[in-house]
N, C-alpha and C positions, 0 to 999 in steps of 0.2 A: 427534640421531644415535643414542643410547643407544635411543629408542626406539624409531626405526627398526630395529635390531637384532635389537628383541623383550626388549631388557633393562630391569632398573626405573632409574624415573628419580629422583635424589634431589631431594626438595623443597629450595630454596634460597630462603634471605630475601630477597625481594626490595624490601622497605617500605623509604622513602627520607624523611631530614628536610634541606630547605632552611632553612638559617641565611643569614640576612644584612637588611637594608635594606628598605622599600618603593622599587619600581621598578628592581628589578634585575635584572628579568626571570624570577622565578619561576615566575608561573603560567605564561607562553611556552614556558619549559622543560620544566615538566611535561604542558604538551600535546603537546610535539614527540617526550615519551619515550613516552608514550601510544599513537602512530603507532608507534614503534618496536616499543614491545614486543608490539604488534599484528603487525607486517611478520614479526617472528622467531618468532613461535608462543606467546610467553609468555601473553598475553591472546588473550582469542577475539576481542572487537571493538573496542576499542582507542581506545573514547570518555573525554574527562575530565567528570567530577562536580565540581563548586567549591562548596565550603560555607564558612562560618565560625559557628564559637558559635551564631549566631541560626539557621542549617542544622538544628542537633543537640538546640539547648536550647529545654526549655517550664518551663512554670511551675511544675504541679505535681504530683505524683508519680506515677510509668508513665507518664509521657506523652512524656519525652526517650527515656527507651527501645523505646520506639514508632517516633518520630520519627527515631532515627538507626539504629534495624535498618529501616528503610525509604530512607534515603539509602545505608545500605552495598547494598540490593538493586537500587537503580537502576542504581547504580556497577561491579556485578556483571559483570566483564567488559573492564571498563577498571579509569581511574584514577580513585580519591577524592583528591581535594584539598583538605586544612583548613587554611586559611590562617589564622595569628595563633592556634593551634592552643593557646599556651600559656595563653589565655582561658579555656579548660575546666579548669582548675586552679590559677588565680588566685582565686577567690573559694571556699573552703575552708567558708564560714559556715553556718550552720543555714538551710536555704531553696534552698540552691546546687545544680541539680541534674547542674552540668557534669561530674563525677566519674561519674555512669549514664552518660552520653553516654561517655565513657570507658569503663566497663567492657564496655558491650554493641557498641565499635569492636572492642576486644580480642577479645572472643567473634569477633564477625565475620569480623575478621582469621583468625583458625583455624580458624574453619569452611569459611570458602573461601579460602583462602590458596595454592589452584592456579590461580583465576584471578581475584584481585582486586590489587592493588597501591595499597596509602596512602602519602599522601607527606602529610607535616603540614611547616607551613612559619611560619618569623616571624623574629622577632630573635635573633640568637645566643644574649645572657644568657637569656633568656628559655624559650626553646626547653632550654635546657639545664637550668631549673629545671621545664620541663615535665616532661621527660623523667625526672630524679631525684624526679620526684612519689610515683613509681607503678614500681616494679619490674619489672610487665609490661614497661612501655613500653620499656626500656633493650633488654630482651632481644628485643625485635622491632623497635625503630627501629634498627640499629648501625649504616646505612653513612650516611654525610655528605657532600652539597655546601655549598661558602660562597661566598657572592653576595658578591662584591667589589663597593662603589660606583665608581658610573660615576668617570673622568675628567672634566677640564671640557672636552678633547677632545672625548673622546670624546660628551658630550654636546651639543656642537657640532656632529660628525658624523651622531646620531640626529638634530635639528632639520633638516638639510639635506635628509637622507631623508623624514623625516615631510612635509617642504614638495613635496617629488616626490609624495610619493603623494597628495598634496591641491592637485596643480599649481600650486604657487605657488613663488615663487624670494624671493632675499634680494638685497640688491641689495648692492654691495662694504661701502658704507659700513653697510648694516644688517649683514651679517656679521661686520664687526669691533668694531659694538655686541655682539652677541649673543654675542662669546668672550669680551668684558670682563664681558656680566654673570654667565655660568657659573663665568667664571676668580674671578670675586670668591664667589659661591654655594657652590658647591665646596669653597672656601678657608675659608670660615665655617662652611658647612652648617648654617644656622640651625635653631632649631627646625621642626619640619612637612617637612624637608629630604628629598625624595623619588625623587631621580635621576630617570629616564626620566621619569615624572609631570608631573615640575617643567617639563620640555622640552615635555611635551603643554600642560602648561595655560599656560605663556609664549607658544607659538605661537597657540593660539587667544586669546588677550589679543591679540597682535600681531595677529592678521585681522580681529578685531572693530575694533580704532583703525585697522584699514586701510580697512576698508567707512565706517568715520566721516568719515574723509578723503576719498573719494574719490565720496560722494553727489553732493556737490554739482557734482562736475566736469561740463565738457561734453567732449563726445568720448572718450570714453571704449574704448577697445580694448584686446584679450585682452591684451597686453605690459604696460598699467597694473594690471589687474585681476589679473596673476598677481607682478607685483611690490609686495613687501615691503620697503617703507623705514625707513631707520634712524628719522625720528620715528613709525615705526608701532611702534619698541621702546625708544623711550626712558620712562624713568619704571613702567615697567609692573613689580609687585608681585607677590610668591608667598604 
C-alpha cells in the first residue's frame, strides 16, 4: 500500500527458522508460505529450493562458496530451505567447510533480502546452538515456528487420508490395529521416531504384506484390492 502511494517501503526481516521433529510438516509448510508470499507481493515467483549440508558443502576450499552462492541464485525469488541447518556448524574442525557455506548464505541474505526468503529448519536444541554459533545468524533469523509432534490421533487420521489418496481403506478391525500401534509409538517414540514418516512407511509396509496376501487369491475384485486388513498390520516394524 505504502508503495502504491509513491512512499518508501521499509525492508522487514522476513527469514524464518522451524524448530521441531522430523515429519512434522516442515518442508509442507514452507512450501505453502512460498505461494503465499508469492500471492502477496513479497517474492516475485514464489518457488521453494530444498538443500541440506550436502546442497552447500564441498570439500575443499572455494568450492562451498561457489556452491552455495549458486543455490542462494536459483532460490532467487522464492524460498531456500536448509533443512537440519544446524549441520553447517556442528563440525567446527580443521577441514570443515560448513562455516563458508555460512558466511556466503549471510552475504546472500543482504544482498538480496528484497526478494529471497530463508528458512533453516531442524531440531529445536539444535537449531538453537546453530543459531548462537555465529552472531550474524541471531540477528537475521529472529522470528520462530515450533513443530509440535503429531498425536497418536492425530497420526491415525494422517493414515486414513494417506490410504484415500492411494485408494485403499482400513478395514474396522485393521483400524483399531493401527491406533494401538501409534497409541504405543507415540507413547515411547523410540529412537528414529518420526511422526508423519512413520505413518508413510507403516502404510506402505502394510500394502506390500497386503499384495503378499492377496497374490495368490482367485477372484479377485476392486473391494479386495482396496482393503487393508488387520494381518496386513500386524507385526510390521519402524
Amino acid at each position: 500500500m505504502r508503495e502504491q502511494m509513491g512512499m518508501k517501503q521499509t525492508s522487514v526481516n522476513k527469514h524464518l527458522v522451524f524448530m521441531g521433529n522430523p515429519g512434522t510438516g516442515k518442508t509442507t509448510v514452507a512450501r505453502l508460505l512460498a505461494r503465499i508470499y508469492k500471492a502477496i507481493g513479497v517474492i516475485s515467483k514464489g518457488h521453494l529450493v530444498e538443500v541440506d549440508r550436502s546442497g552447500l558443502v564441498c570439500g575443499y576450499i572455494g568450492q562451498t562458496a561457489t556452491k552455495t552462492a549458486e543455490v542462494i541464485e536459483s532460490a532467487l525469488g522464492g524460498v531456500l530451505f536448509i533443512d537440519e541447518a544446524y549441520t553447517l556448524t556442528n563440525g567446527k574442525g580443521q577441514g570443515d567447510f560448513g562455516q563458508e557455506a555460512v558466511d556466503t548464505l549471510l552475504k546472500g541474505m543482504e544482498d538480496h533480502r528484497d526478494d529471497l526468503v530463508v528458512i533453516v529448519a531442524g531440531y529445536t536444541e539444535l537449531m538453537e546452538e546453530f543459531l548462537d554459533s555465529n552472531p550474524g545468524l541471531r540477528s537475521r533469523f529472529n522470528k520462530f515456528i515450533n513443530f509440535e509432534d503429531y498425536t497418536a490421533e492425530e497420526e491415525v487420521e494422517i493414515l486414513i487420508n494417506n490410504c484415500k489418496k492411494q485408494e485403499y481403506m482400513l478395514s474396522r478391525d485393521a483400524l483399531e490395529e493401527a491406533r494401538r500401534f501409534f497409541t504405543e509409538r507415540v507413547a515411547n517414540k523410540p529412537e528414529g521416531y518420526a511422526n508423519a514418516r512413520d505413518v508413510r512407511n507403516y502404510l506402505e509396509k502394510a500394502i506390500s504384506n497386503q499384495a503378499t496376501r492377496i497374490v495368490g487369491l482367485k477372484d479377485v475384485d476392486k473391494n479386495i484390492l482396496a482393503m487393508l486388513e488387520k494381518e496386513d498390520l500386524v507385526g510390521i516394524e519402524l
